[in-house]
N, C-alpha and C positions, 0 to 999 in steps of 0.2 A: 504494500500500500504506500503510496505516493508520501512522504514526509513522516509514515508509521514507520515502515515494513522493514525488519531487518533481513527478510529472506524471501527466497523466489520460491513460487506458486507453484505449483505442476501445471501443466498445458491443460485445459477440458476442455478444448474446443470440439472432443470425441462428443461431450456432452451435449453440446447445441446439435449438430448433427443426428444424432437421435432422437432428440425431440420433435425436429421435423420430419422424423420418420413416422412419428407418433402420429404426428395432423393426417401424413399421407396417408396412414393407415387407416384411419376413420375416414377422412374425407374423400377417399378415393379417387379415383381418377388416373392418367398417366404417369408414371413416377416420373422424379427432375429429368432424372438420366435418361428419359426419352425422348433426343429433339426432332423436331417435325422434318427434318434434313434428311431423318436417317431413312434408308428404303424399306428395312424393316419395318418400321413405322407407318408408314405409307402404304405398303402393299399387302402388310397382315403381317402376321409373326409364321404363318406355316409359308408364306410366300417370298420372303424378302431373303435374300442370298446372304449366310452368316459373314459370310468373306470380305462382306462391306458394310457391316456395321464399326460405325464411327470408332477411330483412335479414340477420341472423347468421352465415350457412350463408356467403350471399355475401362475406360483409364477411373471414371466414376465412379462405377459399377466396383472397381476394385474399392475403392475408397472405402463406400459405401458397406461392403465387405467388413474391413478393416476395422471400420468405425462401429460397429454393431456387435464386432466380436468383443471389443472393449467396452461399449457402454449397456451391454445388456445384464452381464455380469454385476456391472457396474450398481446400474438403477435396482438392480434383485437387491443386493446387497442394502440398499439404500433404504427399500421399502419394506426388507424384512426387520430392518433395526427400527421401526414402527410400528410395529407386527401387520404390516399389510404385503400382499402379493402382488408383486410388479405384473401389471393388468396386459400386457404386449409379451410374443415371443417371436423368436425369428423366421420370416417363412423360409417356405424350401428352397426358395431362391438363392437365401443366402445373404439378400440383399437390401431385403426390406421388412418390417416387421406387419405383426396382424397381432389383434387382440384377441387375449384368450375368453371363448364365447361366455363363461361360465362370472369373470366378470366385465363384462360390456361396460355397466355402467361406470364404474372406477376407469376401463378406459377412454369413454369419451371425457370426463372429469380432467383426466390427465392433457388427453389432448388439446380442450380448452385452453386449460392452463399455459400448456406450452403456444397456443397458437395468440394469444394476449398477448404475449412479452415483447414488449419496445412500444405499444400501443398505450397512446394518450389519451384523451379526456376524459369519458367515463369510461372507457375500459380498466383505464389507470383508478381512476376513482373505486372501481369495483375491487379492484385488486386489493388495495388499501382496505378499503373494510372487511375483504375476506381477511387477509392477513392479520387484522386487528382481534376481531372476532377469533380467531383461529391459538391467537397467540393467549386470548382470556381463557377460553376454554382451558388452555394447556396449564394455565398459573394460573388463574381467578386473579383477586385481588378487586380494589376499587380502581379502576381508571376510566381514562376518556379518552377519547378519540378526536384529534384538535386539527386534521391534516386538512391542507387548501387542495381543493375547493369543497365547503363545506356544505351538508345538506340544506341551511337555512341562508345559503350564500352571505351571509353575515364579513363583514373586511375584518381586519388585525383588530381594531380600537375595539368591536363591539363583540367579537369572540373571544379575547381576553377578556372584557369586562363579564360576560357570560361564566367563562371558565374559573375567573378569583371567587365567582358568589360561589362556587359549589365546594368551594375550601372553609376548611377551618383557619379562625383566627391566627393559632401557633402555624401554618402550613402556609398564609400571604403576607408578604414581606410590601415594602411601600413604595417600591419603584415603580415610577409610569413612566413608558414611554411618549415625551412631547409631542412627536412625530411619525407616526407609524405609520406604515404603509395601508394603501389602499387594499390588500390584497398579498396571501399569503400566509407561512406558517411558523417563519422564523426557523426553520431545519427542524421542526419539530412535530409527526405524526400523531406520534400517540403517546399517554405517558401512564403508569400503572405507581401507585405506593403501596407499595406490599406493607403487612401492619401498620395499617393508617393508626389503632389507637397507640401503638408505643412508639411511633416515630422509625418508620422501619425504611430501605431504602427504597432507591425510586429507580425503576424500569422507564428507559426513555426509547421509543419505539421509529425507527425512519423505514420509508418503505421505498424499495424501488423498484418498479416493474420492467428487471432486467436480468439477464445474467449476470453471472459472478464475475464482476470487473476490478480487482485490486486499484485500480487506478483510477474509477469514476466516480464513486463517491466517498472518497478519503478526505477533503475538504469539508466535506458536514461535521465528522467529528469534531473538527476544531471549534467548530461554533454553537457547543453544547453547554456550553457554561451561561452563553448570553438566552438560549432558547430557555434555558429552565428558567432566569432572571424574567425575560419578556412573558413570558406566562404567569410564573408564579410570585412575582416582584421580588427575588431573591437569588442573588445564586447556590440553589439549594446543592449542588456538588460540593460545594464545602462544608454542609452541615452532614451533609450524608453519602452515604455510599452509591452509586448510581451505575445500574447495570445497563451498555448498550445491547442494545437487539438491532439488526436490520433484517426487514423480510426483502428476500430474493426471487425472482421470479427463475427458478431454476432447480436442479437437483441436484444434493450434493449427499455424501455418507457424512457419519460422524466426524470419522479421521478426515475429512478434509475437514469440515468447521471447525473443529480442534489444529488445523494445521495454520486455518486464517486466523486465529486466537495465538497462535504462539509464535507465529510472522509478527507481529505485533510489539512495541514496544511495552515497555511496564507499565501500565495502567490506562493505556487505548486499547486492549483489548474488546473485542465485541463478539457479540452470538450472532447465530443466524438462526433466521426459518425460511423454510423455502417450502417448494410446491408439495413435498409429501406431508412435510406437518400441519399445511396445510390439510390437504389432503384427511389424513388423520384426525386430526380435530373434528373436522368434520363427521365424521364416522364414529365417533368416540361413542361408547354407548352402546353402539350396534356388535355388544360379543367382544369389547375389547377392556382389559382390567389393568387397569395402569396403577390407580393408588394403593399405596400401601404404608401401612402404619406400625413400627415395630416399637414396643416397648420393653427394654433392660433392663 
């Protein structure tokens, strides 16, 4: 990460690549690596001479290969450390994936997911409250959801004002912004205070509907001390401990967000959620037992 990072990421670009194997697989139609040039394509697949199907076509086809034998593995892994089953397997082809019929619905879910990512205004918006929603489930706690554009379109001045009444006394400090923007959320999605009555820390939530880019939004973190101040009239990271989360529009295992956690300098560290915990959350309930309480 850009001004964090003490170390380099592993490549997942296997990981995008299969995500839009995931769309093709629901949405069907002709795969990428079919171009209309090619005479296989044109004249039928039992009719078009193999001997002149494109260097390109081939050369994809490999890829595509390539990229599936690694991120299928991959996403299993990913979604059984959820206890969910990676809803895609690889067809015969070798080349392309198809959902396993038995769960459909987990994979058009998935699909969506992935075919959202990079998409703005209310795509983006939806995303954000899935992620929000997704992340209480998983902690509870008391929070709110403060990210622009908000549902009562309300600007900076009057959703801060909205958000200090829903605070206790000890919890808003006396800073007001002069000047605030029209418009906006100060780098700040969503924010959770875990033991609101004994003063417990505070979960500060950024969402981005993207893949996992060490370098794209490593600049938000620096502006987390003024976001809790603009909200909360305090800079509450000095009173308290304050966990980042960013939700990702993307999939990742444990051992990697444990990898983006320890790339990290001493105390930027951050979590992630991304589309299985999504995912998961959602589902939570339906056959799945996550809490556990042990006393010694």
């Amino acid at each position: 990460m850009s001004g964090t990072s003490v170390g380099t990421f592993p490549d997942l670009s296997f990981v995008q690549q299969g995500r839009l194997l995931e769309i093709e697989a629901i949405e069907g139609g002709r795969q990428s690596n079919e171009f209309s040039t090619c005479p296989s394509a044109a004249l039928g697949e039992d009719d078009g001479p193999v001997g002149l199907t494109p260097t390109d076509d081939i050369q994809e086809t490999e890829e595509r290969v390539d990229d599936l034998q690694m991120y299928v593995p991959y996403a299993q892994r990913a979604f059984k450390q959820r206890g969910l089953i990676y809803p895609f397997r690889i067809s015969s082809n070798g080349a392309s994936l198809e959902d396993v019929p038995i769960h459909a619905d987990l994979a058009r879910d998935c699909a969506g997911l992935s075919a959202d990512m990079g998409v703005g205004d209310k795509v983006a918006r939806q995303f954000e409250l899935r992620s929000f929603r997704a992340l209480h489930e998983l902690i509870g706690g008391w929070a709110v959801c403060v990210g622009a554009p908000r549902n009562d379109g309300t600007g900076c001045r009057r959703a801060v004002a909205k958000f200090r009444h829903l605070l206790r006394d000890f919890e808003r400090g006396a800073y007001q912004n002069p000047n605030p923007p029209n418009s906006g959320d100060y780098g700040m999605d969503g924010v959770w205070i875990l033991g609101r009555e004994w003063g417990g820390p505070v979960v500060l939530l950024q969402v981005k509907n993207s893949f996992f880019d060490t370098e794209k939004f490593s600049s938000d973190f620096f502006r987390q001390s003024d976001a809790l101040r603009q909200w909360f009239g305090k800079r509450l990271d000095q009173r308290r401990a304050v966990i980042t989360v960013v939700a990702l529009n993307t999939i990742l295992t444990v051992e990697q967000k444990e990898a983006a956690f320890e790339a990290s300098k001493a105390g930027s560290g951050y979590h992630i959620i991304d589309c299985v915990d999504i995912l998961f959350a959602e589902r939570r309930g339906k056959g799945v037992v996550r809490d556990t309480r042990v006393e010694m």
